[in-house]
C-alpha positions in Angstrom: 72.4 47.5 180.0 75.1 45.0 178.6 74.6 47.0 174.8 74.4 50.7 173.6 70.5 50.0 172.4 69.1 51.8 169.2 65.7 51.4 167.9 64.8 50.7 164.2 61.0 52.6 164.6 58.5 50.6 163.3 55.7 52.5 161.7 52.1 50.9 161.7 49.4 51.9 159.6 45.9 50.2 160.1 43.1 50.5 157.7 39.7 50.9 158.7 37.4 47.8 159.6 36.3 46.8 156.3 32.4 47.3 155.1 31.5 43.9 154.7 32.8 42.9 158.3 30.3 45.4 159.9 27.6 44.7 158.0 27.8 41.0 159.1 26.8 42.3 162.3 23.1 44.1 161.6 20.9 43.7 164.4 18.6 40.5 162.5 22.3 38.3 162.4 22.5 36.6 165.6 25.8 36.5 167.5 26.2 33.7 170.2 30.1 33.2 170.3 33.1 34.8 169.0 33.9 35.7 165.5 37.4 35.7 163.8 38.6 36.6 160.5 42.4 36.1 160.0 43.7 38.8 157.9 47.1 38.1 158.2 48.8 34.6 159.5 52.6 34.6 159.5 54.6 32.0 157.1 56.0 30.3 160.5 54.3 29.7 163.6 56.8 28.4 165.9 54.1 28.7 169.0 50.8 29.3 169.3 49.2 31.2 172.7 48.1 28.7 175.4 46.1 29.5 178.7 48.2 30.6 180.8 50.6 32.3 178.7 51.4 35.6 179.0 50.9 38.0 175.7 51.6 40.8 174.4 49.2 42.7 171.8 48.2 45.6 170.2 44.3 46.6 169.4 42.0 48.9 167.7 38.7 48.6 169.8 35.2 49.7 167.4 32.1 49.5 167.8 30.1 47.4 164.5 29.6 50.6 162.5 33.3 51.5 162.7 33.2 53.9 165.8 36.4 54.0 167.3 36.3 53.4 171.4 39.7 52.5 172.6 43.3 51.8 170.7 46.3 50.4 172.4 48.6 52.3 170.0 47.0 55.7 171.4 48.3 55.1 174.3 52.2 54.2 172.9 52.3 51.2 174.5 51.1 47.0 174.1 48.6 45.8 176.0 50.3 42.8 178.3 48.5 40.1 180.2 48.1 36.6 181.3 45.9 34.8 178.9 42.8 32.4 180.4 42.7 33.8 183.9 39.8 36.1 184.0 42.1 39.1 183.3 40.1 40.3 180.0 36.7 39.9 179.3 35.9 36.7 178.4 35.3 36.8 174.8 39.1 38.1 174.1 40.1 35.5 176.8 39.0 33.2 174.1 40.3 35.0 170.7 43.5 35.1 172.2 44.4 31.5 172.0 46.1 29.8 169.4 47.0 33.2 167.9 50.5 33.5 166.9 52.9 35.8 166.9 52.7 38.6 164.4 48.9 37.3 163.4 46.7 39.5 163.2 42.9 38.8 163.4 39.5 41.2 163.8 37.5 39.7 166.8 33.7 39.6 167.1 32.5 39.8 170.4 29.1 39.6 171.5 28.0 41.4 174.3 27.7 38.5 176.9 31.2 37.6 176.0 32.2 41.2 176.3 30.8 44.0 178.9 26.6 42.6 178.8 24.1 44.5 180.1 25.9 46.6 182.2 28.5 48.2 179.5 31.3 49.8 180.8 30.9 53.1 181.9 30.1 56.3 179.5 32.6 54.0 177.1 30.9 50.9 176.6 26.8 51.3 175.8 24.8 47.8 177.2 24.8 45.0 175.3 27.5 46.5 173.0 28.6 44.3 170.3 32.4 44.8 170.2 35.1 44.2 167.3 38.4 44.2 168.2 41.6 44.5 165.6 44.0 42.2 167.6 47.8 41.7 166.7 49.8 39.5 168.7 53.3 40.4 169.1 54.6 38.7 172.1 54.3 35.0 173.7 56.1 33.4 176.9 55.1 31.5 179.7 56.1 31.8 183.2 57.2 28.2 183.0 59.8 29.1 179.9 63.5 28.9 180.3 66.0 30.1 177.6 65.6 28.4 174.3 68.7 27.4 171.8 68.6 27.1 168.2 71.6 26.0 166.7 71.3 26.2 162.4 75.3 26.5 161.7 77.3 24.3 163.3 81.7 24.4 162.3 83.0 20.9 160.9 85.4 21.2 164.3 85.1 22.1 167.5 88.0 21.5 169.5 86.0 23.8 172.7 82.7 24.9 173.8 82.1 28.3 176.3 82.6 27.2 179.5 81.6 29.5 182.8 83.9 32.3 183.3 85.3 32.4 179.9 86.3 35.3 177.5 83.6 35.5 174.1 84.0 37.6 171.8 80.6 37.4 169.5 78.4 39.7 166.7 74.4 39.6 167.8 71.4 41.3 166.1 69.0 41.6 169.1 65.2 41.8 168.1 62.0 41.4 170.1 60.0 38.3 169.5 58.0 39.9 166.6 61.1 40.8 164.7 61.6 44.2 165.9 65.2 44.8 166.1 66.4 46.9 168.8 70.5 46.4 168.7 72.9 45.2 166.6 76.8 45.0 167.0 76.9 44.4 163.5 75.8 47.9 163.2 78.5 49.1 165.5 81.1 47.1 162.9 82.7 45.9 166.6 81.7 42.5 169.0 80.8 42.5 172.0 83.2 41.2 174.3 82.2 40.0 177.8 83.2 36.9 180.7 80.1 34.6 180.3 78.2 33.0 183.2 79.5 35.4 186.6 76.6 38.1 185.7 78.0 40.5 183.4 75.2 39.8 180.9 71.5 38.9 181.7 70.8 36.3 182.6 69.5 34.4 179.3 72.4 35.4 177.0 74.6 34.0 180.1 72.9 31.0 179.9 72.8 31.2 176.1 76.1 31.2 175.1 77.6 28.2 177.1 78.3 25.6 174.9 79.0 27.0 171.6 81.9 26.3 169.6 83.9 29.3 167.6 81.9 29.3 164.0 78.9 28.2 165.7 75.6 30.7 165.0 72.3 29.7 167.3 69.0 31.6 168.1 68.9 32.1 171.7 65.2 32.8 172.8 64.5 34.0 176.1 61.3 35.0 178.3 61.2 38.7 179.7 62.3 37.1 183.6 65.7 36.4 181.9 65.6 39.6 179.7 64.9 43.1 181.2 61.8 42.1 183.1 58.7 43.7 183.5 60.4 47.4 182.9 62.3 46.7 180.0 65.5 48.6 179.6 63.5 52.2 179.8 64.1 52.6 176.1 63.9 50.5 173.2 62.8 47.1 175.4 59.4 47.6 176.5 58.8 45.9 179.6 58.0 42.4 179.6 59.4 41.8 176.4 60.6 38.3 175.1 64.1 38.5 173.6 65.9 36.9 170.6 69.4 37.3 170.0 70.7 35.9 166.5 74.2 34.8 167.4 77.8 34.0 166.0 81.1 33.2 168.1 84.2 34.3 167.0 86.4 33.9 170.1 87.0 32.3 173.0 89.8 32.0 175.7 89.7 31.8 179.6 92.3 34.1 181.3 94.1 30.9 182.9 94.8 30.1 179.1 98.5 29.3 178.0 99.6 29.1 174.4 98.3 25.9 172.5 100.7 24.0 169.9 99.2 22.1 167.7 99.8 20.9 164.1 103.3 20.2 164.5 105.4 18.6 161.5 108.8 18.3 162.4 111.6 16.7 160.3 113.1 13.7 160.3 116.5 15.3 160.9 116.6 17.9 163.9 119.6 17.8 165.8 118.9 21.2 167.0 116.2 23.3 168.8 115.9 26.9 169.2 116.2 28.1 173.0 116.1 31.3 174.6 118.6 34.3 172.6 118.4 32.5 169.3 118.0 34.3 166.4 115.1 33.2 164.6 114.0 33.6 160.7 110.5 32.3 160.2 107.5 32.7 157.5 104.0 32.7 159.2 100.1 33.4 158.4 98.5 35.4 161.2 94.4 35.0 161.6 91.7 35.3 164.0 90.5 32.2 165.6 87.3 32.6 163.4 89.7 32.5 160.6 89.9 36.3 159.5 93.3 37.0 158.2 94.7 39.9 159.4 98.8 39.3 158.1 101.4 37.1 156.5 105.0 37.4 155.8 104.5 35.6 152.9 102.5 38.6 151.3 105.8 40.8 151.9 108.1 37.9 150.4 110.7 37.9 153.0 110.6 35.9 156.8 110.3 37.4 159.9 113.7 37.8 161.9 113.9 38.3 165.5 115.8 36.6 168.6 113.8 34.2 170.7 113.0 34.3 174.6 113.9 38.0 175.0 110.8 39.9 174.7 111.4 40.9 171.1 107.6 39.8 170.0 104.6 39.2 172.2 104.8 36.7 174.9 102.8 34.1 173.3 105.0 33.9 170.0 108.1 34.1 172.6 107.3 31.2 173.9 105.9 29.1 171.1 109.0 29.7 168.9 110.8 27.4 171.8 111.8 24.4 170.7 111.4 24.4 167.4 113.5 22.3 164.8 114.6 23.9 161.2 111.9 23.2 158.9 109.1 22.1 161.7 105.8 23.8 160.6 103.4 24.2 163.6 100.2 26.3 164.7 100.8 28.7 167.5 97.4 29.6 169.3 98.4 32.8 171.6 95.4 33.8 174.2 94.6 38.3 174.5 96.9 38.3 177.6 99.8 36.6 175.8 98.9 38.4 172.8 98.0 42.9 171.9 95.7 42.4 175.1 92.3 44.5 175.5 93.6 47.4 173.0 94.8 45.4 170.1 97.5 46.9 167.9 95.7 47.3 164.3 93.7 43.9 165.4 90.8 43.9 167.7 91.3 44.0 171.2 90.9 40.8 173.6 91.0 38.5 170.2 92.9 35.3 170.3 95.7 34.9 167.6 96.3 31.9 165.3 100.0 31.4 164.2 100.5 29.0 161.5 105.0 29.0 161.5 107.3 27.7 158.7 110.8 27.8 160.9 113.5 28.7 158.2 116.1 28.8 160.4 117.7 29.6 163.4 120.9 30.2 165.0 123.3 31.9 168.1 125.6 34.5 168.2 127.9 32.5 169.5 127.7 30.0 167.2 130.6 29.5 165.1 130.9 27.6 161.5 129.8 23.9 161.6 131.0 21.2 159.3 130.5 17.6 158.6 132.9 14.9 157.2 130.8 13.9 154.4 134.0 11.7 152.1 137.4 11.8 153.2 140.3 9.8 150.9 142.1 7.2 152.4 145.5 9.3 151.3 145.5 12.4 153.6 148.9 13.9 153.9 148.6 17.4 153.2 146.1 19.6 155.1 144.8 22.8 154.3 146.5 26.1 156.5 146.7 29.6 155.9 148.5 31.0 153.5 147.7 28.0 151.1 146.0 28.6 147.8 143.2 26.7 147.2 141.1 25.5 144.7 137.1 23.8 144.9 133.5 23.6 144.1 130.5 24.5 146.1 126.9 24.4 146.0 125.0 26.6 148.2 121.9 26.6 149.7 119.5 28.6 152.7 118.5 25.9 155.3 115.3 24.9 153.7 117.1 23.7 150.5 116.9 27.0 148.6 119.5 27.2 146.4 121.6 30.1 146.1 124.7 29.5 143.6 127.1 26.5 142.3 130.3 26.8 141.2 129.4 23.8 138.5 127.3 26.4 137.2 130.2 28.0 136.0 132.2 25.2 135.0 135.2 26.6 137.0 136.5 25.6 140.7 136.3 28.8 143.0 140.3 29.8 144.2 141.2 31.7 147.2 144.3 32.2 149.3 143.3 31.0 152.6 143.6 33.7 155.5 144.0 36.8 152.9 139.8 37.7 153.6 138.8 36.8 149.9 135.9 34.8 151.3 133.6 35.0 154.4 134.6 34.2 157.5 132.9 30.8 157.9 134.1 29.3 154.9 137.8 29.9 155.7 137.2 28.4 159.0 135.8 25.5 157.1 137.8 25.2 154.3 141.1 25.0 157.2 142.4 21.2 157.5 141.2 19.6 154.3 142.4 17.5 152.3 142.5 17.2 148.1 139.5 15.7 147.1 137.8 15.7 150.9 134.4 16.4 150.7 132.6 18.7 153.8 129.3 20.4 154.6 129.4 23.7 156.4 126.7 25.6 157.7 127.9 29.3 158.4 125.7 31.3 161.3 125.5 35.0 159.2 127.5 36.5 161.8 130.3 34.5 159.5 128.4 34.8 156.4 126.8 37.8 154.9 125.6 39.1 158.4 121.9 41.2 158.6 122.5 42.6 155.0 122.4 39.6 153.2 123.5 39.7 149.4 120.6 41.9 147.4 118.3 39.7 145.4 120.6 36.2 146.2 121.0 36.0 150.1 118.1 37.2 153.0 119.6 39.1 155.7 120.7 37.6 158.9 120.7 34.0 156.6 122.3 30.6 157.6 124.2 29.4 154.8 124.9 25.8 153.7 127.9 25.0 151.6 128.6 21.2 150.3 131.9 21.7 149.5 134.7 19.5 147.6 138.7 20.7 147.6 140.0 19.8 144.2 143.5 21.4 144.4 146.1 22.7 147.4 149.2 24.6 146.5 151.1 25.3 149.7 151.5 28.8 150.5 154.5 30.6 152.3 155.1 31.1 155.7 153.1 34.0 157.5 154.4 37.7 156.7 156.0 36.0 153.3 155.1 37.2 149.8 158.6 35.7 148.0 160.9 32.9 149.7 164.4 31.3 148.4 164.3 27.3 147.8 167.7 27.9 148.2 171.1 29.2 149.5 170.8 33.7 148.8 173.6 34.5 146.3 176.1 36.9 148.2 176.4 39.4 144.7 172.5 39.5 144.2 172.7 43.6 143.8 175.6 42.9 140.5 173.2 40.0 139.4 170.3 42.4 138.9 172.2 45.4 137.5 172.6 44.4 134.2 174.0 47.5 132.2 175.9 47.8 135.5 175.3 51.4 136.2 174.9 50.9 139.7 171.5 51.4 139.5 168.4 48.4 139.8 165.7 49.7 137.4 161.9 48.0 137.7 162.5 45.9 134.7 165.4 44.6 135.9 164.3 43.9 139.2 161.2 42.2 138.0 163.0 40.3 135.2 165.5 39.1 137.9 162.7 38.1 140.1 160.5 36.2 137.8 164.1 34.1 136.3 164.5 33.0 140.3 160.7 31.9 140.2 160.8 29.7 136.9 164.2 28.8 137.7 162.7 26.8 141.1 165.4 28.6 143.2 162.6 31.2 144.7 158.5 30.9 145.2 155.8 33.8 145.2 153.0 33.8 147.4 150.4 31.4 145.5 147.1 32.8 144.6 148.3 36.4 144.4 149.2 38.6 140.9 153.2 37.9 140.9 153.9 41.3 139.8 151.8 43.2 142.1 154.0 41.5 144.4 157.1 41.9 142.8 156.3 45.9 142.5 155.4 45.8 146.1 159.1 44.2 146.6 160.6 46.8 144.6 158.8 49.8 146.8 160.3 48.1 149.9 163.6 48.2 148.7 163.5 51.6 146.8 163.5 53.6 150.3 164.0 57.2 148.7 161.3 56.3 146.5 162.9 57.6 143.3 162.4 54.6 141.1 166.0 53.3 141.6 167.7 50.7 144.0 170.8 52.0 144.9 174.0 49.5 146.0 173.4 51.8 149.8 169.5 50.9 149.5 169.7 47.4 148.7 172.4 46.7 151.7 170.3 49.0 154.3 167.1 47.2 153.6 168.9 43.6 153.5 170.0 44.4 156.9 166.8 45.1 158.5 166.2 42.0 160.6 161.9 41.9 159.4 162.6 42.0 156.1 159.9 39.4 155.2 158.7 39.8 151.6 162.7 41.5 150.5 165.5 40.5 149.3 
């Protein structure tokens, strides 16, 4: 069978035949047809028996004073047979039509509507009045097909089953007089099956085409499109109408791709992702019924992964392809593309629903990006390394967020360019400005702040935008320079700096000495640097015994060292 069936038992108790409706049989009342006394009549009678119909019914055969001569529930089993061809005697020929399912009715037969003069057997005396407690539980006609009810239909419904597609879909199964004998509800799991090439019978085949995901219908069908006239040798007696109380929650066909839809792409996209890209996005996972099952919004940070290399399933592989920064689109990804038969914490053969929020994206080998946005007129000077510079930023993640602004601060941000004070990406574009140029950079985070990010200010693996504006240059010194002369060396500059002239150069007078030069204009420091860090650094170089002192012999050795950059 195409379910694991279970039985909810359904115990009936009958009373006995009341008083009254025996004594309205005593010998002096005459009987010339049928009698019927409804007892019970169902709030709904969606069809009522015909001739020719085949039933289904239970009964409690008595005799008038209550004698008990046959029962069909004695025997465990309904009594089944074609209504208004001569198959029952005629008088239950008769009762039996226009009864409807789950009525129940005591029948009055008289005896030449029942077994006459010749009774039946040692069971049946002659001319036996019969009474008969009749209830129906079981209509169809050869003539039936499969019946559809539809009573929830979705708003949309972009597809309807087709033949040989993939359903997933919960069912209560019950016979037609409400006895329910399965239920995938029950088993908290659907039932997932191809629809219309025989892996179901053949009513629920035939019962599921058309429906849209969302949609819930009654599918009716006769026992010929059900389990036929042996049932399913447990809970489906044979002959049996079925009625399958139905909801779809999925539905792909195996030739499926992934499906794009609800695309909102920016104005500005000069870029698209392609295969190896490195990809930050937000997203809302859910089933195509609409069951969420995960966000990355609930865990307040994107998702990060490269693109086109198998990093995620197939299906979001190829749906994060040629997407622009900002673009917002729904990613429909079929089993196959998707977790497949098993699932991995969803269930297995579902179709996933994507909706994306592309934050942004970039390339390892992308390097920093920059646009002209003013430029003065007057550009004479251009930034290079080494020179000290000062300016203000505002900076932002790719969709606007902002992350920090100099004007915050009131203050311009300095930096000696080339000395690593600053990222990567903005000394490659802060190189070639000039005073008062305006830029925009955009810094891949292999040249920003890389996977890490900055705790509670920048997400790992981040883009970074900076609108940048270079208020101040001061020209640094050549490479491998701390301290240059603007002019001609003096030839005594050991006498100069020995002031008590004890042929010794203590700290304080080399320093003193050093920062005279400076203010004097006859020497520069590197710009951007503490003067005397550098100015003790000088004095180390020159002190080679390191005893504190610069000696006449120390100051001439080191002087004649051809890469004496940053000495005297």
């Amino acid at each position: 069978p195409w379910f694991r069936p279970w039985r909810m038992i359904r115990h009936v108790f009958y009373l006995s035949l009341l008083v009254a409706f025996a004594a309205c049989d005593a010998p002096h009342v005459p009987l010339d047809d049928i009698f019927i006394e409804k007892t019970f009549v169902p709030e709904q009678c969606v069809r009522a028996v015909k001739v020719g119909d085949y039933v289904r019914y239970h009964y409690i055969g008595m005799f008038p004073d209550g004698t008990k001569f046959d029962s069909s529930y004695d025997r465990g089993s309904t009594y089944n047979v074609f209504v208004g061809k001569k198959q029952l005697i005629q008088g239950m020929d008769k009762a039996l039509v226009g009864m409807c399912v789950n009525e129940r009715s005591l029948v009055k037969i008289p005896p030449h509507l029942a077994y006459g003069k010749q009774g039946y057997g040692n069971i049946i005396p002659p001319d036996s009045i019969l009474h008969f407690d009749v209830l129906l539980l079981d209509v169809w006609n050869p003539e039936d097909g499969v019946q559809i009810n539809t009573y929830h239909m979705p708003t949309t419904c972009s597809r309807k089953v087709e033949v040989s597609d993939y359903v997933r879909y919960h069912y209560n199964g019950t016979l037609l007089d409400g006895t329910l004998f399965d239920s995938s509800h029950t088993r908290m799991r659907t039932y997932d099956t191809y629809v219309g090439i025989g892996w179901l019978i053949a009513g629920m085949d035939q019962g599921l085409l058309g429906m849209c995901v969302g949609e819930r219908r009654i599918i009716t069908m006769p026992p010929a499109l059900g389990y036929g006239e042996n049932g399913d040798g447990s809970d489906i007696p044979g002959q049996a109408s079925l009625v399958f109380d139905v909801v779809l929650l999925d539905l792909h066909n195996p030739r499926d791709g992934i499906a794009v839809t609800n695309q909102q792409v920016p104005q500005s996209c000069t870029r698209k992702t392609v295969a190896g890209d490195f990809v930050r996005y937000h997203y809302n996972g859910s089933l195509l019924d609409g069951t969420f099952f995960d966000s990355s919004y609930s865990r307040n940070r994107t998702y990060d992964t490269y693109v086109g290399r198998g990093y995620v399933i197939a299906g979001m592989d190829e749906g994060l392809i040629g997407v622009c920064v900002g673009e917002k689109r729904t990613i429909t990804i079929p089993p196959h593309l998707a977790y497949g038969e098993e699932g991995t914490g969803i269930p297995g053969s579902a179709v996933l629903v994507f909706d994306v929020h592309i934050i942004d994206f970039h390339n390892p080998s992308d390097n920093t990006e920059f646009t002209v946005t003013y430029k003065p007129e007057e550009c004479d000077k251009q930034t290079k390394k080494g020179d000290f510079v000062k300016y203000h930023y505002n900076a932002s993640l790719m969709d606007g967020s902002p992350i920090d602004s100099t004007h915050n601060y009131g203050k311009t941000y300095n930096i000696v360019l080339g000395a690593n004070q600053v990222v990567p990406g903005m000394e490659d574009g802060l190189m070639d400005m000039c005073v008062g140029e305006r830029r925009r950079l955009v810094i891949p985070p292999h040249l920003g702040y890389g996977e890490r990010g900055v705790t509670d200010e920048v997400p790992g693996s981040a883009v970074l935008v900076f609108d940048v504006e270079l208020v101040e240059m001061e020209e640094g010194l050549p490479e491998g320079y701390m301290f240059i002369w603007n002019e001609d060396v003096s030839p005594d500059l050991f006498s100069e700096m020995d002031k008590d002239n004890n042929e010794l150069v203590e700290p304080s007078e080399f320093t003193d000495y050093i920062i005279r030069q400076v203010n004097e204009g006859k020497g520069r420091l590197a710009p951007g640097f503490d003067p005397y860090r550098i100015i003790d650094n000088m004095f180390s170089n020159q002190d080679r015994d390191g005893d504190g002192k610069i000696t006449a012999a120390e100051f001439k050795l080191k002087a004649d060292e051809a890469a004496a950059h940053d000495e005297l």
